[in-house]
Backbone bond lengths (Angstrom), bond angles and torsions (degrees), N, CA, C in turn:
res aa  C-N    CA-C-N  psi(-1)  N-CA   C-N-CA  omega(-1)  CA-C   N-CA-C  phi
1 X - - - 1.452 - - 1.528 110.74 -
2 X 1.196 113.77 -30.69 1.437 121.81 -167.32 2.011 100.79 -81.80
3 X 1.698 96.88 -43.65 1.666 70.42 -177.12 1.635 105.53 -81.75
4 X 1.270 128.04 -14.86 1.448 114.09 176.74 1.939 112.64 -51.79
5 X 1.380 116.32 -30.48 1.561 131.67 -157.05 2.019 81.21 -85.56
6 X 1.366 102.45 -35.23 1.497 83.96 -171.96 1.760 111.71 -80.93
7 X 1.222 125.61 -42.78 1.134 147.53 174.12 1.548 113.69 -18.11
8 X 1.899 87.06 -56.12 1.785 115.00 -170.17 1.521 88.15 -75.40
9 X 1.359 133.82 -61.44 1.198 122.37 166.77 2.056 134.47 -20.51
10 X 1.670 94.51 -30.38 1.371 106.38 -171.61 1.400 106.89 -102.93
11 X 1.417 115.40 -6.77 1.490 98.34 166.07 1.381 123.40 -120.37
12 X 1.174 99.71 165.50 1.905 109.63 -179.90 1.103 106.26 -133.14
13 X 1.908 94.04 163.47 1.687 98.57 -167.56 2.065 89.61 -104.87
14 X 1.944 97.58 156.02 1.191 109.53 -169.94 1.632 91.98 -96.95
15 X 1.288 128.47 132.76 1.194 144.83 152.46 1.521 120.43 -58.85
16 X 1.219 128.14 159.38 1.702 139.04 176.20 1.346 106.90 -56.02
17 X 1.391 103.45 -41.62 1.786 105.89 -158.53 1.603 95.92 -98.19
18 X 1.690 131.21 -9.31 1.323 125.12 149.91 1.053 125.04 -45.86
19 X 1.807 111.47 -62.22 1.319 113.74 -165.06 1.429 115.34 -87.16
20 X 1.545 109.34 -1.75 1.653 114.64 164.43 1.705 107.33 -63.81
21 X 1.294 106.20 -60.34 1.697 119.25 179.33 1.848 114.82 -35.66
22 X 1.785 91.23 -45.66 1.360 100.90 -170.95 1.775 100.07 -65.59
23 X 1.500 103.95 -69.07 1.482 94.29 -178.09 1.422 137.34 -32.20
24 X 1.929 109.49 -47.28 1.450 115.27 175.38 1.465 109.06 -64.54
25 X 1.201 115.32 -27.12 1.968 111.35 -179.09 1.765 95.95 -60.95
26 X 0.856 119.82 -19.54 1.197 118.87 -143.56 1.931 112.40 -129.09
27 X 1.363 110.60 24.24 1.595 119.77 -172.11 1.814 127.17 -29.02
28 X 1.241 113.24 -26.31 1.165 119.78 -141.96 2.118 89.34 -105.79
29 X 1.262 100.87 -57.81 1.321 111.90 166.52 1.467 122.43 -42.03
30 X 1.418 97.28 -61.78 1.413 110.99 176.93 1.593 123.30 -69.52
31 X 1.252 111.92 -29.92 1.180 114.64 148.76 2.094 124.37 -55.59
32 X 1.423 73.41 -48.23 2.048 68.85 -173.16 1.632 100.53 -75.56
33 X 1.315 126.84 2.68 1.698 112.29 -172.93 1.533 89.63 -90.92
34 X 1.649 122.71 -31.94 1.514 116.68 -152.75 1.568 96.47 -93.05
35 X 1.715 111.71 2.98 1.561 105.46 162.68 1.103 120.70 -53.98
36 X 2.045 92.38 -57.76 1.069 102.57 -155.54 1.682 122.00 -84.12
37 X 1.341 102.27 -19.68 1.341 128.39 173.27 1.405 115.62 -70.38
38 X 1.656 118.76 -13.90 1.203 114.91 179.75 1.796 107.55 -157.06
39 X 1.270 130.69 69.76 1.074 132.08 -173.58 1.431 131.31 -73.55
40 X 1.546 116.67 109.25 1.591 109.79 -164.91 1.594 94.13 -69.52
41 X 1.537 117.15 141.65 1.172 168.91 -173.08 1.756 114.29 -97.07
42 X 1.131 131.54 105.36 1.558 121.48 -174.43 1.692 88.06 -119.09
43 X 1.521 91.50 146.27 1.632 95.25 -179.60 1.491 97.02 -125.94
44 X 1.206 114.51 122.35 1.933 111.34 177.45 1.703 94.79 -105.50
45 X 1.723 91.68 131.68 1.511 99.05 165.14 1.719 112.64 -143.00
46 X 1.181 98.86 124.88 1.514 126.57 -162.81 1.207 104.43 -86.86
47 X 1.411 121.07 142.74 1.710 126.32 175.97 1.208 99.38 -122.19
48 X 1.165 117.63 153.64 1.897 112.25 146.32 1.498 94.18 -148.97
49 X 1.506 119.09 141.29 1.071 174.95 -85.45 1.682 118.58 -169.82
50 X 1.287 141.70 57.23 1.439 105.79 -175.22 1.484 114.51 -129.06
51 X 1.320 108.66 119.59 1.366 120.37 177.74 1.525 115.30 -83.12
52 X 1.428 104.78 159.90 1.776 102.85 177.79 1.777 81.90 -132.92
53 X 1.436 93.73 144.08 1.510 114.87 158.54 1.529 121.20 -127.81
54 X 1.328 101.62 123.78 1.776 104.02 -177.32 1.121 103.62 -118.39
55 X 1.670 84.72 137.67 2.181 98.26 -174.28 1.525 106.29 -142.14
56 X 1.181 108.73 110.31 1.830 119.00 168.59 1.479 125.66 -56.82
57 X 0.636 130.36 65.59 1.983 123.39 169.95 1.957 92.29 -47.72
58 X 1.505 97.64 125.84 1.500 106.50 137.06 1.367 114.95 -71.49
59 X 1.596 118.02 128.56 1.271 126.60 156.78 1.490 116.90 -55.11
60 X 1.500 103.24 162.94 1.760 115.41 174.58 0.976 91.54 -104.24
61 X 1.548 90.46 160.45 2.145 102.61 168.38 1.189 88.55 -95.16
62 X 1.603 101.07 -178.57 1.231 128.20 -135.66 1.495 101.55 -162.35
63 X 1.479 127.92 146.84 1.398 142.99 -172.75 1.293 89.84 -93.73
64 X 1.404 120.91 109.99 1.898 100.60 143.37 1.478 121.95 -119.95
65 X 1.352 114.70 126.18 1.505 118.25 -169.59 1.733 104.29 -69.10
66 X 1.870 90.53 127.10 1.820 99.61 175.35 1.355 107.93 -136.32
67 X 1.462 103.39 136.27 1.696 121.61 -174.50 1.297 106.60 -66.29
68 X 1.552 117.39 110.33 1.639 106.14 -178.88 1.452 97.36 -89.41
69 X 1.506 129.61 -21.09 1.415 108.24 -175.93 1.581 92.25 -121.01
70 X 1.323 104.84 148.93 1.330 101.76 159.14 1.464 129.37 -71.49
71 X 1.476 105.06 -43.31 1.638 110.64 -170.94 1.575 120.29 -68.97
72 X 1.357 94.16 -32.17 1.367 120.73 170.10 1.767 128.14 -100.02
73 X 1.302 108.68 102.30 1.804 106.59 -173.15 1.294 114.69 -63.06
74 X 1.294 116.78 79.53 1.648 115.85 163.39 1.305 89.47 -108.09
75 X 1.536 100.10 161.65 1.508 131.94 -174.29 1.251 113.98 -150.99
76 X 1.073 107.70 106.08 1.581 117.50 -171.84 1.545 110.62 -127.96
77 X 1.537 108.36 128.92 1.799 119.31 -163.26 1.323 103.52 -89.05
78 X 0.945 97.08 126.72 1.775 133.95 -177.94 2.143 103.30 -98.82
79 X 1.530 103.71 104.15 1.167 90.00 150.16 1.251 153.77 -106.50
80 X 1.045 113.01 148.36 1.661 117.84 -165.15 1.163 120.06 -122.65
81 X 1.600 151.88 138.47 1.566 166.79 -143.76 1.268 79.57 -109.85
82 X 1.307 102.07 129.80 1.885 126.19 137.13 1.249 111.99 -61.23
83 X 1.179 140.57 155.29 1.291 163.12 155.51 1.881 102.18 -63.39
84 X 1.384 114.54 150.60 1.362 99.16 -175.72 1.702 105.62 -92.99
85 X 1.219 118.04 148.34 1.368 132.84 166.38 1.301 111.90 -69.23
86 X 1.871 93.66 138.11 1.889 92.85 171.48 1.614 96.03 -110.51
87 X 1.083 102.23 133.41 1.541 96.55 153.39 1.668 129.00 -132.09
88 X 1.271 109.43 135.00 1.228 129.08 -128.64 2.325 97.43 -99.67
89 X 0.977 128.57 86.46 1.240 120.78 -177.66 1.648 119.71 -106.47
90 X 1.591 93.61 95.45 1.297 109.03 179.32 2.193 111.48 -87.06
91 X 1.801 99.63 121.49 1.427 109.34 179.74 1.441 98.65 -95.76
92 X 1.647 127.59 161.24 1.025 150.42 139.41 1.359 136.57 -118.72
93 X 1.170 116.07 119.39 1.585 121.08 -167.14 1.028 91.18 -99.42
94 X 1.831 134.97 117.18 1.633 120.44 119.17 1.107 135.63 -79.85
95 X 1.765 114.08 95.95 1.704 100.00 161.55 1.344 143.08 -109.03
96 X 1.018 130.05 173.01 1.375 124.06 -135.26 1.691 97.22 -166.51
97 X 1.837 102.48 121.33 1.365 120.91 -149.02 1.459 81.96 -150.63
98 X 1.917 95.11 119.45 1.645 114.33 -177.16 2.063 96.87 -111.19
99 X 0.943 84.45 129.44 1.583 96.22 174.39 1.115 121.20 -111.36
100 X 1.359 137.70 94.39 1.451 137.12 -168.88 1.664 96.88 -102.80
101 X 1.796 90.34 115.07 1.635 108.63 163.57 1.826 124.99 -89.19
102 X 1.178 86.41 126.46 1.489 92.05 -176.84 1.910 117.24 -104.98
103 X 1.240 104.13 89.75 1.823 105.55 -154.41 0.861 102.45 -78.54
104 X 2.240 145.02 1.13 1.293 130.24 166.35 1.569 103.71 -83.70
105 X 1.041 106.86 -11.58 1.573 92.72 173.08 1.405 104.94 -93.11
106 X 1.353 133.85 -42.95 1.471 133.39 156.57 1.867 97.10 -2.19
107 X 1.800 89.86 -91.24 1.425 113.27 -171.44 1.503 107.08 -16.48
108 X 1.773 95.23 -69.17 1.479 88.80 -152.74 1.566 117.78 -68.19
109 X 1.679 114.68 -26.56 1.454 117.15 170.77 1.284 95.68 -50.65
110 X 1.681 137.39 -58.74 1.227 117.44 -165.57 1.567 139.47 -52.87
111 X 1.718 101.57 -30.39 1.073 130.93 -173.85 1.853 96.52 -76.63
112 X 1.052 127.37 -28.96 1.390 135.11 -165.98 1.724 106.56 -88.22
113 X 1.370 122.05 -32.66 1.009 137.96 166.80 1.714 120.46 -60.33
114 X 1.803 110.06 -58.65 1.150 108.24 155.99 1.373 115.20 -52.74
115 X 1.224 144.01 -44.06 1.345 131.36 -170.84 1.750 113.28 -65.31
116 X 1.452 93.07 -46.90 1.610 88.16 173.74 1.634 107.16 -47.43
117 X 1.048 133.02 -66.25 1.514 151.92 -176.69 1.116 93.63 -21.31
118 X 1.422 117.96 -74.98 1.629 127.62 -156.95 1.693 106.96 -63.99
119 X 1.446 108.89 -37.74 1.628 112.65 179.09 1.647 116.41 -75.73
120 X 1.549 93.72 -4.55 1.916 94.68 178.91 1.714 79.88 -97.14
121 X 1.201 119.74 -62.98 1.994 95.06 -172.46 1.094 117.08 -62.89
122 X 1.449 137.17 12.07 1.491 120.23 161.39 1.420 88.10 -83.53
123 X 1.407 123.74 -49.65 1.726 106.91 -147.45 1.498 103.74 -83.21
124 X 1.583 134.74 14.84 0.984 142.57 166.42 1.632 113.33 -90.43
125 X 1.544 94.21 -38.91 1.969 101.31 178.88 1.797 88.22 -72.15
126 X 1.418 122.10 -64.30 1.370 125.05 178.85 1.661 108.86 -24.78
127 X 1.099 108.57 -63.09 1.694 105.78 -161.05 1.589 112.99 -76.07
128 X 1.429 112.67 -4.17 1.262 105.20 -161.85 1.337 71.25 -110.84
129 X 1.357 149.03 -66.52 1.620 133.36 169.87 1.543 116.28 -19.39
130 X 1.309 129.83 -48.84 1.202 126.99 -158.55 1.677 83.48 -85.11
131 X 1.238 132.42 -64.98 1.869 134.21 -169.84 1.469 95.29 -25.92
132 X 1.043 120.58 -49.66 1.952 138.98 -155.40 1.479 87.18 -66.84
133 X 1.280 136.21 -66.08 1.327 135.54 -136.94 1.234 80.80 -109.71
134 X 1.090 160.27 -51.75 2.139 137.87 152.76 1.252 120.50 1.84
135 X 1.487 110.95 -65.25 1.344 142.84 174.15 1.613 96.59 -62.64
136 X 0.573 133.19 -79.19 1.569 147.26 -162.09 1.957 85.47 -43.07
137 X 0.824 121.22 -90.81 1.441 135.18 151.75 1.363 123.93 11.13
138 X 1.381 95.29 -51.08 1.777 112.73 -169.36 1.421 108.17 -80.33
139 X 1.415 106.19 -49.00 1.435 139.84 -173.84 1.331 107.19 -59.56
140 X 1.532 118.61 -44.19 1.637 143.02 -173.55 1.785 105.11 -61.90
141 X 1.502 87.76 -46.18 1.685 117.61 -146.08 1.995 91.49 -68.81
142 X 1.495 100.29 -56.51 1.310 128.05 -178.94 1.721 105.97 -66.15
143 X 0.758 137.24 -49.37 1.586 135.34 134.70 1.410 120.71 4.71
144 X 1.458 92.18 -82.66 1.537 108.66 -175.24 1.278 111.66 -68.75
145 X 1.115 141.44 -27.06 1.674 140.38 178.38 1.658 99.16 -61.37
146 X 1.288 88.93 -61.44 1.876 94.35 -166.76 1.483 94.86 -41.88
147 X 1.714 110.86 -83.74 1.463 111.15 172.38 1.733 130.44 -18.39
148 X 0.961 95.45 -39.25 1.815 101.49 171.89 1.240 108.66 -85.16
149 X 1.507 121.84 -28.18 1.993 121.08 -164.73 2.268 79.62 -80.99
150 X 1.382 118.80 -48.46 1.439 109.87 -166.13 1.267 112.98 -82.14
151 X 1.237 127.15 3.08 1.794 126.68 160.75 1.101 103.40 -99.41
152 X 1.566 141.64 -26.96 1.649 125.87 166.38 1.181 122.26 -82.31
153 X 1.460 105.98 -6.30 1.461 128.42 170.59 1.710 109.78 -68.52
154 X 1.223 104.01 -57.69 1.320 106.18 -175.51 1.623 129.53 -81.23
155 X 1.557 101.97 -26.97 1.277 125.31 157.42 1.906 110.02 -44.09
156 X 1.171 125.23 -48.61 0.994 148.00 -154.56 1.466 109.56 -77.79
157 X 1.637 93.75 -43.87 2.009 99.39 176.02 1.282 110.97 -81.32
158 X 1.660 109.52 -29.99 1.661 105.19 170.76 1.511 118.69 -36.39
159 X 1.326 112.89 -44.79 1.392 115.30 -151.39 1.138 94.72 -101.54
């Protein structure tokens, strides 16, 4: 029992603004613990994209030389319509979206969230404690009048 009483004697508690002091004395460490203790995370997410565009050209006519006689070489141009052209224009988009997670800020929003939480159920246990003892109060308050209106009451017929 005696060395437990001394023990408690030998330790102390470290404060916020201790272990702030300690860390900044100390950059290199504290840096490599909050690596490892908190590792940014990159998330790559890739798209691709592919559109088609279709576009008709009307063709031109065109001269084509035809032998109307055989025996005789005349050549006389005949025109004729092309058929229309398709041409076919296929795009591809790669994009590419880097997301760098930062999980000590995660943490601490998370940690900040529980706290809100816990400080809305105190002031919910709080307010419904304080409503109780209002009442309690009112009830007390209203009590004592009557009690005072029926002892000056009676005081009053004495005399």
């Amino acid at each position: 029992m005696r060395y437990i009483l001394f023990l408690l004697l030998l330790t102390s508690c470290v404060t916020i603004q201790k272990a702030e002091k300690k860390l900044d004395s100390n950059q290199i460490e504290s840096s490599r613990y909050c690596s490892v203790r908190f590792p940014q995370r990159d998330s790559v997410v890739t798209k691709d994209s592919i559109s088609f565009d279709t576009l008709y050209v009307q063709g031109d006519s065109i001269l084509i030389p035809v032998n109307v006689i055989d025996t005789i070489s005349i050549v006389r141009p005949i025109k004729v319509q092309c058929p229309p052209t398709k041409i076919i224009t296929k795009t591809v988009l790669h994009d590419t979206t880097i997301f760098r997670d930062n999980p000590a800020t995660q943490a601490r929003i998370k940690n900040l969230e529980l706290s809100i939480a816990v400080k809305d159920s105190e002031k919910t246990r709080l307010t419904h404690g304080r409503n109780t003892w209002r009442w309690i109060g009112i009830i007390g308050s209203f009590l004592f009048v009557v009690l005072f209106a029926l002892v000056l009451w009676s005081n009053i017929r004495k005399i």
